[in-house]
Backbone bond lengths (Angstrom), bond angles and torsions (degrees), N, CA, C in turn:
res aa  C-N    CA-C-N  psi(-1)  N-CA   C-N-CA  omega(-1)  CA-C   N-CA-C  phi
1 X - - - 1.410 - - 1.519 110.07 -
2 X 0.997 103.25 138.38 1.758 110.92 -176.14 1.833 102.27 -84.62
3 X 1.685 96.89 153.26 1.580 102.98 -178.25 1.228 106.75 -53.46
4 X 1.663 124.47 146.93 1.765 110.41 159.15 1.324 82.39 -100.71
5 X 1.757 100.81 140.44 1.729 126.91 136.22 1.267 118.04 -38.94
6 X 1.004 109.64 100.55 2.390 98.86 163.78 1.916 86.53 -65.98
7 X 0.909 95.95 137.53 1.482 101.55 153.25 1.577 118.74 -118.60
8 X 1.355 111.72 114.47 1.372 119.32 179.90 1.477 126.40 -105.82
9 X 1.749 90.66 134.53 1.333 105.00 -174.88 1.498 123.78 -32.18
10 X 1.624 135.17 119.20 1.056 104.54 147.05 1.484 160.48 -22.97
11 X 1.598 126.88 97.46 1.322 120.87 -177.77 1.674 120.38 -29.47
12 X 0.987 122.46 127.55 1.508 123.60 -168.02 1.601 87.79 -90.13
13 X 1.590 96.07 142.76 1.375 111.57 174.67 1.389 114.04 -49.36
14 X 1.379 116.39 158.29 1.224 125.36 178.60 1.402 122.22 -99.81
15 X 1.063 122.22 121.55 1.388 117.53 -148.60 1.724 90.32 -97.29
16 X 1.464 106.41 148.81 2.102 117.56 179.14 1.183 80.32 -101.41
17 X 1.387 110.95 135.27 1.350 136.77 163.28 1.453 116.86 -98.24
18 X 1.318 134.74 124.97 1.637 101.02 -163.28 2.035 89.10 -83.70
19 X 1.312 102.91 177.43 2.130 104.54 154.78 1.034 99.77 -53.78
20 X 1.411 110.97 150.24 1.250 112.78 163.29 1.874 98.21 -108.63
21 X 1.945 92.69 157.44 1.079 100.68 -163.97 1.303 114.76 -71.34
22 X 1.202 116.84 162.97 1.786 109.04 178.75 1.584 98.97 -90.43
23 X 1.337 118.26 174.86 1.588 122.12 -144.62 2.025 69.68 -94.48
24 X 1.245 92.25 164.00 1.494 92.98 179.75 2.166 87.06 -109.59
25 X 1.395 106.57 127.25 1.408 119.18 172.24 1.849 106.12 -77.09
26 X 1.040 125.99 117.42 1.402 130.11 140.90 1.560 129.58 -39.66
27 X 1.564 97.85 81.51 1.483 87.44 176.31 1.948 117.40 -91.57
28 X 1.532 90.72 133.58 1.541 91.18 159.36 1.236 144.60 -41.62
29 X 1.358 137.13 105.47 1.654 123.63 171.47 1.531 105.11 -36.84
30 X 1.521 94.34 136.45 1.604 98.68 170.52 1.972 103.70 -61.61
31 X 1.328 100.87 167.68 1.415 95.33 171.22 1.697 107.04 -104.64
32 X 0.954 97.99 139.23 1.613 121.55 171.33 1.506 120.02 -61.59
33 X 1.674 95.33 111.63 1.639 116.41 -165.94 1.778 100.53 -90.03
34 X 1.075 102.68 138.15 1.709 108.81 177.73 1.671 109.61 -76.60
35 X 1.131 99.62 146.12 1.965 93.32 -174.52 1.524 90.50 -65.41
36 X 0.881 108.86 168.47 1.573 141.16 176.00 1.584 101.49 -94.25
37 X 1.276 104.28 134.90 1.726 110.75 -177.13 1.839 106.67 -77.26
38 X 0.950 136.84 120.87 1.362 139.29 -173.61 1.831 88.80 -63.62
39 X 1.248 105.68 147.17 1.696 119.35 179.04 1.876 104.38 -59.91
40 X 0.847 121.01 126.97 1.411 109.34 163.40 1.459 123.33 -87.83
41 X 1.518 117.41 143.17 0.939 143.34 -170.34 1.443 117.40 -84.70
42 X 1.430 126.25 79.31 1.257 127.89 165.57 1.501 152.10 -61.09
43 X 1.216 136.23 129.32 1.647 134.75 -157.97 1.248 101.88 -121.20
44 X 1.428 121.84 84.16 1.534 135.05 -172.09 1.672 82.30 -83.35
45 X 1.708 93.00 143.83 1.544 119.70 150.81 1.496 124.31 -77.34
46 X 1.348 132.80 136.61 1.087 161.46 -178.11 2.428 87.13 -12.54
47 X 1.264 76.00 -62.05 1.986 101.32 -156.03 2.419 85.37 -57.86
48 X 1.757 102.92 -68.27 1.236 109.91 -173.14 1.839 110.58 -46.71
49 X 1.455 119.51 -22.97 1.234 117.05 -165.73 1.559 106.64 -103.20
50 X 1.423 107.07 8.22 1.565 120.67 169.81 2.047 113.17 -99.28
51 X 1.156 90.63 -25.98 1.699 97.71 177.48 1.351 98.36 -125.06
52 X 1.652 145.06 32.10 1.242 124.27 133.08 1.747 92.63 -89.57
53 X 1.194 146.43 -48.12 1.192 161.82 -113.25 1.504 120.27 -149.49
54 X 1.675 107.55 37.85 1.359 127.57 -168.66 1.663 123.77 -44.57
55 X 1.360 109.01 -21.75 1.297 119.44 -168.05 1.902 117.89 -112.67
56 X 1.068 132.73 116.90 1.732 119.41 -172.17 1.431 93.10 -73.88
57 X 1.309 135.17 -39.19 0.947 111.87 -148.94 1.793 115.96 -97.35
58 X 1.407 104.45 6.81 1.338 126.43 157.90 1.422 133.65 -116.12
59 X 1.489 110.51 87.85 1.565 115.43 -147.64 1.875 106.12 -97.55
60 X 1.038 113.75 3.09 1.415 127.91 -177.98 1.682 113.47 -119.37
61 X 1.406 86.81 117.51 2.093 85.35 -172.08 1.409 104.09 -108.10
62 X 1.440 134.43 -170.69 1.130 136.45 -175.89 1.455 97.92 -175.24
63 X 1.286 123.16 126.81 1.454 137.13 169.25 1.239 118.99 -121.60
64 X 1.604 113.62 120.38 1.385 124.50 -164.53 1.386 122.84 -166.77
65 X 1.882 97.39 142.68 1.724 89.97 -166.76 0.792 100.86 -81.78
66 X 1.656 109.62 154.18 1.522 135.20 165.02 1.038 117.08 -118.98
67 X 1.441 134.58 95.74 1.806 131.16 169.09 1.602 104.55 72.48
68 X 1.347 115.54 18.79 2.161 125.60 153.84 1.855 69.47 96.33
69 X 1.747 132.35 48.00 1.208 113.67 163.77 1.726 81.05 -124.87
70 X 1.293 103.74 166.94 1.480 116.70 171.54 1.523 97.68 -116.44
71 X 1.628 95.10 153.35 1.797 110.63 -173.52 0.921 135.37 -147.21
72 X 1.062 149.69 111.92 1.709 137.88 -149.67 1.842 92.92 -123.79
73 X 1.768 83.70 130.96 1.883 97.45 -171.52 1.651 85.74 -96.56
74 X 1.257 106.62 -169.33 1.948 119.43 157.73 1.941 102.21 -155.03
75 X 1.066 91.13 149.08 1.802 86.67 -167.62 1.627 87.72 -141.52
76 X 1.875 87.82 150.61 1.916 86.32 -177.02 1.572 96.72 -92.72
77 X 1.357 127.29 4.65 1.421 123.19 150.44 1.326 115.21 160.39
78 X 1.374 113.38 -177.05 1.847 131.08 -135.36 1.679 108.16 -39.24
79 X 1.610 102.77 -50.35 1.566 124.70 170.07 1.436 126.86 12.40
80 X 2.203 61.46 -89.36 1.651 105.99 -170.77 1.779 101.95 -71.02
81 X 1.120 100.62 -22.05 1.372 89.97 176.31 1.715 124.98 -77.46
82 X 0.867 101.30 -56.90 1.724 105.63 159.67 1.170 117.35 -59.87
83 X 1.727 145.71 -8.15 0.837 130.09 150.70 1.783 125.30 -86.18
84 X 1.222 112.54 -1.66 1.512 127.07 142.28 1.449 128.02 -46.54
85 X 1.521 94.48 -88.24 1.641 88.46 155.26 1.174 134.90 -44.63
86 X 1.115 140.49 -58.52 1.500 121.67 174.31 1.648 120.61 -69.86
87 X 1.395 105.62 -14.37 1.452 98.13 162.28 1.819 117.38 -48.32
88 X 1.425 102.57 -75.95 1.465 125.39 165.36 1.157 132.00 -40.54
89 X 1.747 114.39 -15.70 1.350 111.25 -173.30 1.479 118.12 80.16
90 X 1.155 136.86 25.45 1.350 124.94 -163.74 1.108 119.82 -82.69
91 X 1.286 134.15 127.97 1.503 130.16 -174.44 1.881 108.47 -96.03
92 X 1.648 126.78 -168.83 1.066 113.79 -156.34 1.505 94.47 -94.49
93 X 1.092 101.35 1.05 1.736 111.01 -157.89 1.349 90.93 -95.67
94 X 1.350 137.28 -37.18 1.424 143.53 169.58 1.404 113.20 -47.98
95 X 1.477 122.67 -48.89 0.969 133.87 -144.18 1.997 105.50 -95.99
96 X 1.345 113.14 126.46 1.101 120.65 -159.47 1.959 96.59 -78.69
97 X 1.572 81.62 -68.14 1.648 107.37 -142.47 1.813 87.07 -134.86
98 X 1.371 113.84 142.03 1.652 113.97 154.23 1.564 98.84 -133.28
99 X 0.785 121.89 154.41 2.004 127.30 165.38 1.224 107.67 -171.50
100 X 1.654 84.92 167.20 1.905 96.19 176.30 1.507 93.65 -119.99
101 X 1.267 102.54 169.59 1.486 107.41 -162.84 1.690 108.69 -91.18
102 X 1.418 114.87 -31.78 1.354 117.98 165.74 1.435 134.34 -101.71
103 X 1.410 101.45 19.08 1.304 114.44 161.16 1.431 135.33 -48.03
């Protein structure tokens, strides 16, 4: 008996696929934050820097809401003051007013 040939199919071309694109995501514009008002810098008179700042021996104030009440602390310094706030939790939104008295 003579050899049989397999005869095999031609390999079918290979087809280029290009990448496919990635889905393009819609991003949101961020939203637009308002500047922040820089603190102003006040020049109390002798008399005004006696009745914002009633006490000598508490030269650091702090104004802040409490429960939609407003409150004015006095601290004999920076410390005690930051250890207020974080006692209480105070956020920036709480926080009225901070100063020193001879600033």
């Amino acid at each position: 008996m003579p050899k049989q040939t397999v005869n095999k199919k031609p390999a079918a071309p290979k087809r280029t696929t290009k990448p496919k694109a990635k889905a393009k995501t819609t991003t949101k514009p961020k939203p637009r934050t308002k500047a922040k008002p820089k603190p102003k810098v006040v020049a109390y008179t002798p008399a005004e820097l006696e009745v914002e700042y009633p006490y000598d021996m508490f030269p650091w104030k702090l104004i802040h809401n409490e429960r939609g009440e407003k409150r004015s602390c006095y601290f004999q310094c920076e410390e005690h003051r930051k250890k207020h706030i974080a006692r209480y939790k105070m956020t920036k939104k709480d926080i009225i007013f901070m100063g020193y008295k001879y600033d």
